[in-house]
C-alpha positions in Angstrom: 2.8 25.7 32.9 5.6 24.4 30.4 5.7 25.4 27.0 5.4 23.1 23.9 8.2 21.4 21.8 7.2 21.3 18.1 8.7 18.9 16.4 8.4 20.2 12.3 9.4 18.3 9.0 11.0 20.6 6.9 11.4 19.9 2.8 14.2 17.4 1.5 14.8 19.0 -1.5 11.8 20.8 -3.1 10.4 23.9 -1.1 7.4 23.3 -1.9 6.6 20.5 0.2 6.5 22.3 3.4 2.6 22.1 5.1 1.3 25.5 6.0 0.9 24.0 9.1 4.7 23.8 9.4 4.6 27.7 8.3 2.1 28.6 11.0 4.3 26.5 13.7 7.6 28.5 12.4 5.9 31.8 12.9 4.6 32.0 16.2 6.6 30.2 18.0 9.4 31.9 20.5 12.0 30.1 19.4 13.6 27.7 16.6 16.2 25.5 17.2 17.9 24.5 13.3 20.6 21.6 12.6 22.6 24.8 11.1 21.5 28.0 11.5 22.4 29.2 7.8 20.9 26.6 5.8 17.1 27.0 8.0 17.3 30.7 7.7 17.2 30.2 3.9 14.2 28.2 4.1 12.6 30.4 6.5 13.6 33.7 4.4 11.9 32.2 1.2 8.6 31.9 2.8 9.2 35.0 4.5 9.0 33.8 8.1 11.3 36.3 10.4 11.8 34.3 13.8 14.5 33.9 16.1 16.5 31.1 15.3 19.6 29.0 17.8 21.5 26.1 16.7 21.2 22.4 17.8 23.5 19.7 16.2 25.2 16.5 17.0 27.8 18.6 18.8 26.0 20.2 21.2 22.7 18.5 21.6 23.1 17.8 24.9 24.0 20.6 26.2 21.2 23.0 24.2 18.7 20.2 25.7 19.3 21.3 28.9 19.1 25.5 27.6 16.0 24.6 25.7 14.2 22.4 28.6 14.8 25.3 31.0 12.8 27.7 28.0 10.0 25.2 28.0 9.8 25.0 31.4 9.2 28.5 31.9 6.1 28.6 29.5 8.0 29.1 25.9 7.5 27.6 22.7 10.1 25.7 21.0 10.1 24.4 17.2 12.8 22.0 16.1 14.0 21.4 12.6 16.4 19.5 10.9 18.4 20.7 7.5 15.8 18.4 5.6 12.9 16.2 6.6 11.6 14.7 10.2 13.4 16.0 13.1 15.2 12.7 15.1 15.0 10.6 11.9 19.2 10.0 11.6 19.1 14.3 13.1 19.1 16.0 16.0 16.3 15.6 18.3 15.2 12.6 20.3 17.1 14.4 23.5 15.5 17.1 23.3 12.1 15.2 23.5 13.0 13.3 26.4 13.9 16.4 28.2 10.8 17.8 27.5 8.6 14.7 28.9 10.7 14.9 31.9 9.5 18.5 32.3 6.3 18.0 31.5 5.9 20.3 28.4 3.4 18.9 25.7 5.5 17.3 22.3 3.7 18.0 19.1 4.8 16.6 15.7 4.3 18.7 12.8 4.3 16.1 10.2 6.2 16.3 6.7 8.7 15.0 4.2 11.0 11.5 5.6 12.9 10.7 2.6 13.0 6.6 3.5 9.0 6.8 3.4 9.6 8.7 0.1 11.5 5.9 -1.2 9.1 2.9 -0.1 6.0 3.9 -1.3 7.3 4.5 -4.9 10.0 1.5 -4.8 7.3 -1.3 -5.5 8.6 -3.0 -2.9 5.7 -4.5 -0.2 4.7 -2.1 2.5 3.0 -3.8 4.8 6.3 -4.4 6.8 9.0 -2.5 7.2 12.7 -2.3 8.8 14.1 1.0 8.9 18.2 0.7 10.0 19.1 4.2 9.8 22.6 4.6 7.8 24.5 1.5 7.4 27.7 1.2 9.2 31.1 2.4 7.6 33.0 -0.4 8.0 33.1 -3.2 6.2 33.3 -5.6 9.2 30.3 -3.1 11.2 28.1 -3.3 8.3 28.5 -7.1 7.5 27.7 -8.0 11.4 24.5 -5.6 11.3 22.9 -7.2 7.9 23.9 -10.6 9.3 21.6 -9.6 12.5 18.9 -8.1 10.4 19.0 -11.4 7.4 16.0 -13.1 8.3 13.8 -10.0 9.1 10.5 -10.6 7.9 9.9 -7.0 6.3 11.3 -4.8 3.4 14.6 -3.1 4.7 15.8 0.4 4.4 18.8 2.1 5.5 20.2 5.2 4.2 23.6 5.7 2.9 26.9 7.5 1.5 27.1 7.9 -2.6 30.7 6.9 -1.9 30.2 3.8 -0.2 26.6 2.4 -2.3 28.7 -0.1 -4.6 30.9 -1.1 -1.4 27.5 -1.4 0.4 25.4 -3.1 -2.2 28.1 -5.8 -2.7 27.8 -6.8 1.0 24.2 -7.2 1.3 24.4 -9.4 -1.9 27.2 -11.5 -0.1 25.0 -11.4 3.2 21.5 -11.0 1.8 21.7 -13.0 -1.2 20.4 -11.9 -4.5 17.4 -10.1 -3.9 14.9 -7.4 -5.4 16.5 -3.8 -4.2 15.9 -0.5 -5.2 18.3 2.2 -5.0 16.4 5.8 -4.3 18.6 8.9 -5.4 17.8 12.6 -4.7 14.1 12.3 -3.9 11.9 15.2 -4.9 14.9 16.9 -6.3 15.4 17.6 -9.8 18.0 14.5 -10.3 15.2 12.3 -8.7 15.8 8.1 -9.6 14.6 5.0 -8.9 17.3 2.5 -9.8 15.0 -1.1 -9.0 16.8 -4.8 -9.7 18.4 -7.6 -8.4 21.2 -6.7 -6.0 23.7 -8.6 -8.9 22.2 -5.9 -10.9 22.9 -2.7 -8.9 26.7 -4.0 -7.5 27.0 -4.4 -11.7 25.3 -1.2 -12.1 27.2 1.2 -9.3 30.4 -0.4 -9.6 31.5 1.7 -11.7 28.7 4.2 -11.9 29.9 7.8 -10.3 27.1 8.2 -7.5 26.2 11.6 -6.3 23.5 13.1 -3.5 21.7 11.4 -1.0 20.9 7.9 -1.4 17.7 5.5 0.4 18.5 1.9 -0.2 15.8 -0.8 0.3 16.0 -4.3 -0.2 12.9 -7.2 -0.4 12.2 -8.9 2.7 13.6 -12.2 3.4 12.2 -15.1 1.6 12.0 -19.2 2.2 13.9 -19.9 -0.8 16.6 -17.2 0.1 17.5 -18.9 3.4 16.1 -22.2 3.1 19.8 -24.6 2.3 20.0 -26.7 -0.8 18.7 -30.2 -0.8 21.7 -31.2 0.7 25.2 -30.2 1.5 26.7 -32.0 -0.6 25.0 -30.6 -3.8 26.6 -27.4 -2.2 29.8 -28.9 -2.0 29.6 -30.6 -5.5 29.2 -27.6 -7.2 31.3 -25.3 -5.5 33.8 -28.2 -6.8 32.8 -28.3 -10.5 33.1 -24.4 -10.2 36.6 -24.9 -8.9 37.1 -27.3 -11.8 36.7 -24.6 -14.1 39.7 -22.4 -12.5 37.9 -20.4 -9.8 39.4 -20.2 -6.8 37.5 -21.7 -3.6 36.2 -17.8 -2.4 34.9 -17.0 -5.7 33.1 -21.0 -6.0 31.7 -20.3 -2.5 30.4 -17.3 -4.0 28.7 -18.3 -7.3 27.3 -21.5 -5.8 25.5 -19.5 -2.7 23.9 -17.2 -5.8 22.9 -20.3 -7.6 21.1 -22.1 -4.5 19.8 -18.6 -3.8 21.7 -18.7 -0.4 23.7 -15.6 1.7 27.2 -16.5 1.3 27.4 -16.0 4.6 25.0 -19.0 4.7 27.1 -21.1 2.5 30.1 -21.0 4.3 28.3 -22.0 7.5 27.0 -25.4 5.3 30.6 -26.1 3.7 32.2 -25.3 7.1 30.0 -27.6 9.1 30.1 -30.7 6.4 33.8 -30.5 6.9 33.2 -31.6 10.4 
């Protein structure tokens, strides 16, 4: 008979957090398969669990799938872990999985610590629905197209993200989003931990010129009538991105300000000025 694939949450910052359960899964199994090798086996040495240990990372997950299926298949038990948190959340481990359906070896989750769950139940931001993209794209061109696709979702989103892109980011989901409730979640259950919660005008002011460090969850409110319902007409649109020209703005700047006001994406705003033109 195959073996099984554990699947075990480690900590994201403080040690504590680990489930005897998750102990008890790191000790007997035959084998544990770590993001990196050096940073488990400090883990593993503080709660004194002595285990064999291989590595599995983004550069070789394919190929240690295939070593690690032909383990399970012949009866051994596997236990896979990221550097922090839920293995195959933004890590390592979703092939692995599927190798070991295909195989028929039984999957077990041992749950624990995902830093984006973290973050939403202590934003204040509703629960009930939630979109989870992963990290946002680098690009500025990438990460514009994606929160264009995701604009109207009807649930609180989350992504993750780099400290040295957040004010970068932040600025395009106002532009995209328009201005609404966000909460930017720092170093969770580290000793560093903050909640930084406003409007997205808020944070871009806040992180523009804030030095950001650590890891970073960033959720924004769901989408909302009055954020992509258009003004009364376009012409109010077009008036006062005129009166805002008037006072020595230039047109990208108007388009800007008068998409905040009328609580539109600018995104949105070009698409109503661009079509009255027609």
């Amino acid at each position: 008979m195959p073996g099984t694939l554990y699947l075990v949450a480690t900590p994201i910052g403080n040690l504590q957090d680990i489930s005897h359960r998750a102990l008890d899964t790191l000790r007997e199994v035959d084998l544990i398969a770590c993001e990196d090798t050096r940073h488990t086996r400090k883990l593993l040495n503080h709660f004194q669990v002595s285990n064999r240990t291989i590595s599995y990372h983004e550069h070789n997950e394919h190929e240690r799938a295939e070593e690690l299926a032909l383990r399970l298949a012949a009866g051994e038990s596997i236990a896979i872990v990221s550097d922090a948190g839920t293995p195959g959340i933004c890590d390592p481990g979703s092939w692995i999985v599927k190798r070991a359906i295909e195989i028929g070896a039984a999957v077990v989750p041992i749950p624990g610590a995902v830093a984006h769950v973290g973050a939403l139940v202590a934003s204040g931001l509703a629960t009930d629905s939630v979109f989870f993209g992963g990290f946002l794209p680098s690009k500025k061109g990438e990460r514009v197209r994606r929160l264009e696709e995701i604009r109207e979702t009807p649930a609180t989103l989350i992504f993750y993200d780099a400290p040295h892109r957040l004010a970068k980011s932040l600025s395009d989901c106002l532009d995209v989003l328009g201005d609404r409730q966000a909460v930017v979640a720092r170093e969770l259950t580290k000793i560093h931990e903050e909640f930084s919660r406003g409007t997205l005008s808020e944070l871009v002011s806040k992180f523009s010129t804030a030095s950001v460090r650590g890891e970073i969850v960033l959720l924004i409110d769901r989408a909302r009538e009055t954020a992509t319902k258009p003004p009364a007409s376009p012409e109010a649109l077009l008036a006062r991105i005129a009166e805002i020209e008037d006072e020595g703005h230039d047109h990208k700047s108007a388009l800007k300000r008068a998409a905040k006001e009328f609580a539109l994406a600018k995104s949105e705003a070009y698409r109503i000025v661009e079509f009255a033109k027609k």
